[in-house]
N, CA, C and O atoms as CSV, one atom per row, in Angstrom:
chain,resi,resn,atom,element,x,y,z
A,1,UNK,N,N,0.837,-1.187,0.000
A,1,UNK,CA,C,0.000,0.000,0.000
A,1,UNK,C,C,0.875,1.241,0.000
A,1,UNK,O,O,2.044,1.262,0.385
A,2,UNK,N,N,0.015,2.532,-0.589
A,2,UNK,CA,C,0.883,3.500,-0.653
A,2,UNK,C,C,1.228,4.125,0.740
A,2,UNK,O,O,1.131,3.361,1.701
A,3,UNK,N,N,1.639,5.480,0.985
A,3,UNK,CA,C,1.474,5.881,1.982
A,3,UNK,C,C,0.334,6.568,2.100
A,3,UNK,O,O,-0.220,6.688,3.193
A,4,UNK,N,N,-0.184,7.143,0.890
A,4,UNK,CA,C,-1.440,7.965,1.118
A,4,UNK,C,C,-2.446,6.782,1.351
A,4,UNK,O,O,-3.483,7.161,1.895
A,5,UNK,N,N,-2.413,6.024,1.193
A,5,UNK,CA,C,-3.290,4.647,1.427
A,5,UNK,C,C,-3.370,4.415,2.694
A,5,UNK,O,O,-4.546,4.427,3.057
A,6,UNK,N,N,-2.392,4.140,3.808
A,6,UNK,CA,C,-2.347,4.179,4.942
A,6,UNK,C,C,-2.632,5.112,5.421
A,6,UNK,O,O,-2.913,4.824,6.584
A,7,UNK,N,N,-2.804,6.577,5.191
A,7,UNK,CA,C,-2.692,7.991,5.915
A,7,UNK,C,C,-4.471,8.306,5.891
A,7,UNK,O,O,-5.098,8.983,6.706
A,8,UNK,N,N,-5.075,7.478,4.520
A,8,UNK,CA,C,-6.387,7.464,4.547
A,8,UNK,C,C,-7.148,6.022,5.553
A,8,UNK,O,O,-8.322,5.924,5.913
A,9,UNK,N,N,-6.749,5.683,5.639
A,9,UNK,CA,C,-7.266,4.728,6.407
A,9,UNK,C,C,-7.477,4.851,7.961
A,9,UNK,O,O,-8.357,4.278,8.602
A,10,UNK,N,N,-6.557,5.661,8.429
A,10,UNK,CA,C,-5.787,6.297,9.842
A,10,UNK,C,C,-6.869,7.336,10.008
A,10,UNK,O,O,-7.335,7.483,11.138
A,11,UNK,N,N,-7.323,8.078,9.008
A,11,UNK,CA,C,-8.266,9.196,8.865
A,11,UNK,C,C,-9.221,8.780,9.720
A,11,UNK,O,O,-9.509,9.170,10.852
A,12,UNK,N,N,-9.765,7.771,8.894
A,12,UNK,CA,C,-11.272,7.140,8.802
A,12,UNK,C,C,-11.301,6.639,10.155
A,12,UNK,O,O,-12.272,6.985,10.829
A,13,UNK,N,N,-10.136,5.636,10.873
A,13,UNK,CA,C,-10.024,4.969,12.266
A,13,UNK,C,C,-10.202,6.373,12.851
A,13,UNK,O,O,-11.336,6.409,13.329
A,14,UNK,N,N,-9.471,7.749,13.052
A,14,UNK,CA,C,-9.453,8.385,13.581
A,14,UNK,C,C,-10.823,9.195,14.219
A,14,UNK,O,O,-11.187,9.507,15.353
A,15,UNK,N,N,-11.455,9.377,12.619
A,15,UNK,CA,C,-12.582,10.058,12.556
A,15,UNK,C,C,-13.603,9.478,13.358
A,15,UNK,O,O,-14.382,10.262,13.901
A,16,UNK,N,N,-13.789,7.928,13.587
A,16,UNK,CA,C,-14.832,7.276,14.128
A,16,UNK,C,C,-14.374,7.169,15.766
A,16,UNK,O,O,-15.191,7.129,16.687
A,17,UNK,N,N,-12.890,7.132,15.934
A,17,UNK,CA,C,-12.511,7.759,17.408
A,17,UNK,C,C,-13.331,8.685,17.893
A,17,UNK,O,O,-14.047,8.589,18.890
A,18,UNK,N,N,-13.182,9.815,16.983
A,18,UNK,CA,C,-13.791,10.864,17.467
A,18,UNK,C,C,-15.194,10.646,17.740
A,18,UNK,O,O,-15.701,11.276,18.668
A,19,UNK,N,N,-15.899,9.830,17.053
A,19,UNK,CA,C,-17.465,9.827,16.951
A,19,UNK,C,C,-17.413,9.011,18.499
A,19,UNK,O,O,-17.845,9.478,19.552
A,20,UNK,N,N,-16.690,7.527,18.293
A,20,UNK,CA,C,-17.081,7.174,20.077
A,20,UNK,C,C,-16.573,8.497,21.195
A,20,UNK,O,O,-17.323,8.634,22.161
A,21,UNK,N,N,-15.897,9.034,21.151
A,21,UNK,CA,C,-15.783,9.667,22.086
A,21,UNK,C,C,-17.166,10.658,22.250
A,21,UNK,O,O,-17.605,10.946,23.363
A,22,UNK,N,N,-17.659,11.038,21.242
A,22,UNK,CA,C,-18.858,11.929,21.317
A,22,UNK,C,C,-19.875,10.763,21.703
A,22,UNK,O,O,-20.968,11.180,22.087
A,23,UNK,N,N,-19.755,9.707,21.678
A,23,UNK,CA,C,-20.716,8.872,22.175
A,23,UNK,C,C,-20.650,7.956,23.622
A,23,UNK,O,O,-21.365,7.094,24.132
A,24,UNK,N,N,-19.681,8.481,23.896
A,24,UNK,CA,C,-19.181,7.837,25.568
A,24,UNK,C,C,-18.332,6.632,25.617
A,24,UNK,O,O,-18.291,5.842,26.560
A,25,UNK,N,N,-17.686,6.561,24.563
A,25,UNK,CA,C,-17.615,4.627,24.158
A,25,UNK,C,C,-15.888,5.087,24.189
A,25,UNK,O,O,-15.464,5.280,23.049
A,26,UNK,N,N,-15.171,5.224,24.947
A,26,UNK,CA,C,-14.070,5.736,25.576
A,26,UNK,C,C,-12.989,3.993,25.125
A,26,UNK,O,O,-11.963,3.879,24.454
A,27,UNK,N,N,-13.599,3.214,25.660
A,27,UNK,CA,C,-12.738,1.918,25.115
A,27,UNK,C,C,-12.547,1.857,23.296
A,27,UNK,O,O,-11.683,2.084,22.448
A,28,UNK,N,N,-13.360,1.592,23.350
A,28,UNK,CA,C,-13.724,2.120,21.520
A,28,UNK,C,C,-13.091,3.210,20.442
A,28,UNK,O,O,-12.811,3.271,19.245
A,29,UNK,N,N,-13.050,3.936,21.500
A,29,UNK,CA,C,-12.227,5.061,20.673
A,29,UNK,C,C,-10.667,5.076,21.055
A,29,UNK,O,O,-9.957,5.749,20.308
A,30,UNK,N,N,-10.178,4.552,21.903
A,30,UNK,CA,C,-9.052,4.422,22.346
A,30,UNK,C,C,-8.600,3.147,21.413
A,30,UNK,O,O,-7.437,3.081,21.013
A,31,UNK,N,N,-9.546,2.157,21.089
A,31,UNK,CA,C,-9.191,1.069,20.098
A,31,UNK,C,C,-8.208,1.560,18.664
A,31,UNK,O,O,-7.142,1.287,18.112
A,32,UNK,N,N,-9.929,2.871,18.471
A,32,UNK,CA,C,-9.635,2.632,17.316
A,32,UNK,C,C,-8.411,4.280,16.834
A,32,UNK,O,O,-7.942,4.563,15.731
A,33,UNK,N,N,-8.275,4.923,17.996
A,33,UNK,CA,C,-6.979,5.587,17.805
A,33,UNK,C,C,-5.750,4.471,17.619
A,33,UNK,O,O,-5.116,4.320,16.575
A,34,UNK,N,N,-5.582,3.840,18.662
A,34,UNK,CA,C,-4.623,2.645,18.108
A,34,UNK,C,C,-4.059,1.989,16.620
A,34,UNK,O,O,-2.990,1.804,16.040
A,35,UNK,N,N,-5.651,1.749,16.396
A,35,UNK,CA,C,-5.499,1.494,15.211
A,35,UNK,C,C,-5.212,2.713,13.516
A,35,UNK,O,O,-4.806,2.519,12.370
A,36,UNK,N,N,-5.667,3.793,14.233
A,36,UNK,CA,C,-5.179,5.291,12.940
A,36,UNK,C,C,-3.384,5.296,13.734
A,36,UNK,O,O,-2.861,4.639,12.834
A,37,UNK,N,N,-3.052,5.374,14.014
A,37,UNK,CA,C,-1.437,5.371,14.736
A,37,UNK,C,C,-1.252,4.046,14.216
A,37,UNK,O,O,-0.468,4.126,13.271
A,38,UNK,N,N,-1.562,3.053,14.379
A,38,UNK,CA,C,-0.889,1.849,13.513
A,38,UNK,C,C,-0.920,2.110,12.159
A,38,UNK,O,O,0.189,1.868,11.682
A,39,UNK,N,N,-1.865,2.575,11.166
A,39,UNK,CA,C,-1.890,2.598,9.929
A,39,UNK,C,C,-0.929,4.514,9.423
A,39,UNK,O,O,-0.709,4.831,8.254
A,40,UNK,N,N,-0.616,5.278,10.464
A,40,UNK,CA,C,0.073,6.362,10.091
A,40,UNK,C,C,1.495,5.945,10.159
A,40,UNK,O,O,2.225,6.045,9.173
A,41,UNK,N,N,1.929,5.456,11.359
A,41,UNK,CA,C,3.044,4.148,11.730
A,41,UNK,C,C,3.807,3.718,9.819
A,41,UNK,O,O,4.788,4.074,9.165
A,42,UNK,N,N,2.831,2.955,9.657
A,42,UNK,CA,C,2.995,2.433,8.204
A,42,UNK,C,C,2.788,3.093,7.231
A,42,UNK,O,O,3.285,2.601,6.218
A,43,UNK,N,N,2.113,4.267,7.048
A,43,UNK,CA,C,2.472,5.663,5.927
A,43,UNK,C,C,3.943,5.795,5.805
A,43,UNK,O,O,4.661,5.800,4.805
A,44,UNK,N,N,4.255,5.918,7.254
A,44,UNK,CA,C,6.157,6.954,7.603
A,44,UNK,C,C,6.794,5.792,6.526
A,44,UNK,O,O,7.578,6.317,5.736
A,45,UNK,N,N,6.676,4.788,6.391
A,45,UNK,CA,C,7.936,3.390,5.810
A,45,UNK,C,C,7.624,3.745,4.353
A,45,UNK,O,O,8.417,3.155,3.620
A,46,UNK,N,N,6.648,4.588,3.591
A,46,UNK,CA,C,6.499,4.766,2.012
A,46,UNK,C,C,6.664,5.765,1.976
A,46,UNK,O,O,6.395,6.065,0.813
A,47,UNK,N,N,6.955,6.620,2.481
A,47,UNK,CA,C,6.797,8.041,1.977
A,47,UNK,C,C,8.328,8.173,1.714
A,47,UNK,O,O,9.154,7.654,2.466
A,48,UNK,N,N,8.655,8.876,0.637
A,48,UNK,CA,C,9.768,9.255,0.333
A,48,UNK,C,C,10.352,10.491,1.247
A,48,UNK,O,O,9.844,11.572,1.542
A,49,UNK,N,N,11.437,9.987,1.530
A,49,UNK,CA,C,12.368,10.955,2.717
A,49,UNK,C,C,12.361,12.233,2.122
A,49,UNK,O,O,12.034,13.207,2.799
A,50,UNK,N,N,12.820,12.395,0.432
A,50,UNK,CA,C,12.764,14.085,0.060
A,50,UNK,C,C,11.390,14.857,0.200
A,50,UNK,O,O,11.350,16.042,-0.130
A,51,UNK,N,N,10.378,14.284,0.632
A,51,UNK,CA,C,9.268,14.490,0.687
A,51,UNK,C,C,9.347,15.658,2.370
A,51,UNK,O,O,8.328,15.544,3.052
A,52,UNK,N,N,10.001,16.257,2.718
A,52,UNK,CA,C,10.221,16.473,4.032
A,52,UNK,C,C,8.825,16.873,4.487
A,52,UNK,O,O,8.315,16.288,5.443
A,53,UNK,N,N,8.233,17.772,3.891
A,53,UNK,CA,C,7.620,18.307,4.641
A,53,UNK,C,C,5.766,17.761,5.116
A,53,UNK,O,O,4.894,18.231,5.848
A,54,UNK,N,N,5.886,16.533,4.200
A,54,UNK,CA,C,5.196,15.600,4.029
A,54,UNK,C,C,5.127,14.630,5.638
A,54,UNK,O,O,4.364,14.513,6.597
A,55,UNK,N,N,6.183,14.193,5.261
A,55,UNK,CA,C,6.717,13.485,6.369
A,55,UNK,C,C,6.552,14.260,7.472
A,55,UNK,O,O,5.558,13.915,8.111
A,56,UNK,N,N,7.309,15.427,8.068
A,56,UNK,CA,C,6.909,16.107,8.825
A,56,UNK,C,C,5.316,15.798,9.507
A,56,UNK,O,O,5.109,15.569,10.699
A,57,UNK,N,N,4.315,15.855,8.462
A,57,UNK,CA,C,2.997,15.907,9.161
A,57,UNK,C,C,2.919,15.084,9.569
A,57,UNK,O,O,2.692,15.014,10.777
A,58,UNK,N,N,3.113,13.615,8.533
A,58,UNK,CA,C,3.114,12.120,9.029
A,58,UNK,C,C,3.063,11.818,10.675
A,58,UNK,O,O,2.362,11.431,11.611
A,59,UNK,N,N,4.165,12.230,10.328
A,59,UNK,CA,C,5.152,12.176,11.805
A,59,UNK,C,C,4.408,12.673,13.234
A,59,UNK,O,O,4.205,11.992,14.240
A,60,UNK,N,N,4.060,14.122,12.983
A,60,UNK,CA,C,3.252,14.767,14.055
A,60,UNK,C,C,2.217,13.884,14.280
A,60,UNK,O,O,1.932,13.459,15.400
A,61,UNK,N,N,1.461,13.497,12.937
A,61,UNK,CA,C,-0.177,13.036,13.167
A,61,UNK,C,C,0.372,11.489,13.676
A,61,UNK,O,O,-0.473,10.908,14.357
A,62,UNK,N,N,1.576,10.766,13.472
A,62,UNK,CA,C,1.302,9.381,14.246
A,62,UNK,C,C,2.128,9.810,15.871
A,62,UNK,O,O,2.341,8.827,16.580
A,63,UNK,N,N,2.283,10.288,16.072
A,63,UNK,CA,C,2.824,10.574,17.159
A,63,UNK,C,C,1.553,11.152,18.103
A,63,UNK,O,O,1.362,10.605,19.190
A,64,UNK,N,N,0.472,12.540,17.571
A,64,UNK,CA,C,-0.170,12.299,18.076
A,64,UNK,C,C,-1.643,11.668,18.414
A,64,UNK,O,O,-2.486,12.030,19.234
A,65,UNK,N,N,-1.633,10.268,17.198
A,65,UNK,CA,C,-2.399,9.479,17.042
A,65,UNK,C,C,-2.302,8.475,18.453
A,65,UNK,O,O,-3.275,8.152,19.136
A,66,UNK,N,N,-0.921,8.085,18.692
A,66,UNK,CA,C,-0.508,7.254,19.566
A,66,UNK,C,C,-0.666,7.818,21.117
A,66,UNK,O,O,-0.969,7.244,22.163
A,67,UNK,N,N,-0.318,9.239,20.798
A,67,UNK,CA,C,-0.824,9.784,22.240
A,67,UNK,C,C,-2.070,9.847,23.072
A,67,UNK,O,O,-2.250,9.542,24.251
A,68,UNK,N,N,-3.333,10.579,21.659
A,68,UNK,CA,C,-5.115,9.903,21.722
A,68,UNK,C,C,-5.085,8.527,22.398
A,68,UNK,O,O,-5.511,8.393,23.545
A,69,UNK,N,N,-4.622,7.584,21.748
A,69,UNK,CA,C,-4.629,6.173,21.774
A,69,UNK,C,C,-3.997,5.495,23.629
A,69,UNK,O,O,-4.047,4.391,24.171
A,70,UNK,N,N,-3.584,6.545,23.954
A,70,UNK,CA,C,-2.646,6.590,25.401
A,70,UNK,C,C,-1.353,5.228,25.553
A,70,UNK,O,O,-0.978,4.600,26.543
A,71,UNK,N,N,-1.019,5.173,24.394
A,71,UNK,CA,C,0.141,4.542,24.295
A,71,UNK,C,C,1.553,5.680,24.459
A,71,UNK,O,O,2.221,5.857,23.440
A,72,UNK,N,N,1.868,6.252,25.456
A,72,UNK,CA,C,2.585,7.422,25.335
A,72,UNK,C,C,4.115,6.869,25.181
A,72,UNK,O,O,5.009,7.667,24.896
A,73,UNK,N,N,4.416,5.365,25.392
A,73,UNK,CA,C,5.894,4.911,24.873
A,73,UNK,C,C,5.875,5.188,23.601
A,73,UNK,O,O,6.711,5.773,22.912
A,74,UNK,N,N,4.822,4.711,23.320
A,74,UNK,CA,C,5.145,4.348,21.590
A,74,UNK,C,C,5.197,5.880,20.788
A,74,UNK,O,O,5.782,6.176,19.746
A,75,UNK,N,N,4.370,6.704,21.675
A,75,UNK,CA,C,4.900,8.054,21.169
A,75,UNK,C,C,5.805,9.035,21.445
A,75,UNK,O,O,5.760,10.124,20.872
A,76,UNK,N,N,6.683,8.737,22.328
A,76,UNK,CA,C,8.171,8.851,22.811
A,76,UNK,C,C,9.392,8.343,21.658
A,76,UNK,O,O,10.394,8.895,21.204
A,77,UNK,N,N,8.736,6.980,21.446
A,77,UNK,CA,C,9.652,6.332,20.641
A,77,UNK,C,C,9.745,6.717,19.497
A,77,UNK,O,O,10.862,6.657,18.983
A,78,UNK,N,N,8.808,7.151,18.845
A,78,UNK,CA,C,8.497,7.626,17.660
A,78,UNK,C,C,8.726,8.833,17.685
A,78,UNK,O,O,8.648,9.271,16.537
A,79,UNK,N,N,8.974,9.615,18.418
A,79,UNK,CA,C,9.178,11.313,18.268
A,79,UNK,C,C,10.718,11.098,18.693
A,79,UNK,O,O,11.234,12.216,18.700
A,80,UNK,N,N,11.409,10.376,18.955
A,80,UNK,CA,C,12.864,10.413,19.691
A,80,UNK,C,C,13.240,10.267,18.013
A,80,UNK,O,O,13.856,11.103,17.352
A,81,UNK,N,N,12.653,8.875,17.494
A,81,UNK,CA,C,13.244,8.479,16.723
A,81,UNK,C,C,13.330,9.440,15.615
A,81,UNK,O,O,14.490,9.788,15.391
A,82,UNK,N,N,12.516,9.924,14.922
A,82,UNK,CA,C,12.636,10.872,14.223
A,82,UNK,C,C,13.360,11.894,14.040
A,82,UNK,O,O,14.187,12.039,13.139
A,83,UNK,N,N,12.921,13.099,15.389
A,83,UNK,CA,C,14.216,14.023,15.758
A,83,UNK,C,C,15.485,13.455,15.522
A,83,UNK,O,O,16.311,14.329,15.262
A,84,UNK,N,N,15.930,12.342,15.517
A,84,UNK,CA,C,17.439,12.082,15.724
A,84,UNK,C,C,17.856,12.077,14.372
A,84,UNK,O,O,19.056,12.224,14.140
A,85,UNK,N,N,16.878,11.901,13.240
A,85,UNK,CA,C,16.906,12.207,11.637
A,85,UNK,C,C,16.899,13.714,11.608
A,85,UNK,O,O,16.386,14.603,12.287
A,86,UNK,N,N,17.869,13.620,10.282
A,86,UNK,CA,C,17.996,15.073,9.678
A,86,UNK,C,C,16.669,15.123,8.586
A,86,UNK,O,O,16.864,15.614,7.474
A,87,UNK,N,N,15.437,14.640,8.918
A,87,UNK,CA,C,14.918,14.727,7.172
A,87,UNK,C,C,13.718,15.375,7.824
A,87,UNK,O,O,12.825,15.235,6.987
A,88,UNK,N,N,13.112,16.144,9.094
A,88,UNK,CA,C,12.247,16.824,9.364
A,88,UNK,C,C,12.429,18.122,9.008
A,88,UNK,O,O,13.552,18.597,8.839
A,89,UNK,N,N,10.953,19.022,8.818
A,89,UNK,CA,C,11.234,20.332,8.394
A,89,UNK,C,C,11.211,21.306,10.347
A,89,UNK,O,O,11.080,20.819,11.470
A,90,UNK,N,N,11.397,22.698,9.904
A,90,UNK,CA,C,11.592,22.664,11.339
A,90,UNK,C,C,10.253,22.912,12.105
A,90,UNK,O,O,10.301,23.052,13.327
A,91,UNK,N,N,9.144,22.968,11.489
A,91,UNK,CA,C,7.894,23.406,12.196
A,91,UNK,C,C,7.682,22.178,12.887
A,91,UNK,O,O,7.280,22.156,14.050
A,92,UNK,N,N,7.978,20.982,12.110
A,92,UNK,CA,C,7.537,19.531,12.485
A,92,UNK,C,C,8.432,19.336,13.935
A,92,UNK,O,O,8.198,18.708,14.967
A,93,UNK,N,N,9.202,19.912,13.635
A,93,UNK,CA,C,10.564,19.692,14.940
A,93,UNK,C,C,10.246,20.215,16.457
A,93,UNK,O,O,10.418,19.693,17.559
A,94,UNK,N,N,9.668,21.566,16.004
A,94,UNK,CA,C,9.104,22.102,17.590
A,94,UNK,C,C,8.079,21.555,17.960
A,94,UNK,O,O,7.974,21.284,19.156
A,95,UNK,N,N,6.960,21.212,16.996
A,95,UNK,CA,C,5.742,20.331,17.084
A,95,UNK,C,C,5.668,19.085,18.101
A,95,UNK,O,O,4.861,18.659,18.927
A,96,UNK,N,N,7.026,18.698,17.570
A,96,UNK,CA,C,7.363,16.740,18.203
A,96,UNK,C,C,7.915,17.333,19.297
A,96,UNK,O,O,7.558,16.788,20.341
A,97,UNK,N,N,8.679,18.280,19.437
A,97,UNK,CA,C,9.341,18.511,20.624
A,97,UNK,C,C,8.226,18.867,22.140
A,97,UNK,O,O,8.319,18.599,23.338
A,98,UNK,N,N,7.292,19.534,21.355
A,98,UNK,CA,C,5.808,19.885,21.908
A,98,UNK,C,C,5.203,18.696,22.961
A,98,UNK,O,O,4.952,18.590,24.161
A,99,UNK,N,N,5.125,17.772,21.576
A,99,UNK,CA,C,4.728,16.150,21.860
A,99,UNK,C,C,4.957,15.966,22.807
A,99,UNK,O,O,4.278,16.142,23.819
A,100,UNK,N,N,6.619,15.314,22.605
A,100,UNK,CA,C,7.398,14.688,23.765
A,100,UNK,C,C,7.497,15.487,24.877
A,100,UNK,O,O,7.978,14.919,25.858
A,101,UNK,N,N,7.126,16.854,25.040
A,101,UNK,CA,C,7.211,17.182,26.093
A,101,UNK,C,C,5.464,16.771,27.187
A,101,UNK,O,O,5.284,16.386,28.342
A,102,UNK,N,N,4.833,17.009,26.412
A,102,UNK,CA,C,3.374,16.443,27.198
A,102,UNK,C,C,3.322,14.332,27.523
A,102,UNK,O,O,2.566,13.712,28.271
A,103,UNK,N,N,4.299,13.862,26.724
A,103,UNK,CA,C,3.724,12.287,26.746
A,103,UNK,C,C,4.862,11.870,28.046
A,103,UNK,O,O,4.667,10.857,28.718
A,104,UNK,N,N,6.126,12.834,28.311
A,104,UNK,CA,C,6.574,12.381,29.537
A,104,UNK,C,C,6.528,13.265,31.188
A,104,UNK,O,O,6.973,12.714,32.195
């Protein structure tokens, strides 16, 4: 799959997050954040690196897909990992830095 393939799919998990949460269904939506952070997760591995600023969003939105989702390692791990790459633009950089500062 492409990456925009995964990044749409993540949408859709996301979007219906949002709907359980407007509906009280708190397990449910925590599922299915999990699951938009798993499928943004797998966008980041297709997207072409010169793509920076692309990536950049990627990046923010699975990071704070995983945070919704209250997996806050996995969004540590994923914002460490990145920063330590030169291929972010710099808005994306203070953004994650943002992140990681609320998930620890």
């Amino acid at each position: 799959m492409s990456w925009n393939e995964h990044h749409s799919i993540s949408e859709d998990y996301a979007i219906r997050a949002e709907l359980a949460i407007k509906n009280s269904d708190y397990k449910t939506a925590i599922e299915l954040f999990r699951n938009a952070a798993e499928q943004e997760t797998l966008a980041l591995s297709e997207i072409d690196p010169a793509k920076n600023k692309t990536l950049g969003i990627i990046v923010l939105s699975a990071a704070s897909l995983w945070f919704k989702a209250g997996d806050f390692r996995q969004a540590e791990r994923l914002v460490c990992h990145w920063l330590e790459t030169d291929l972010l633009p710099p808005f994306s950089i203070d953004q994650l830095q943002t992140v990681l500062q609320s998930v620890r």
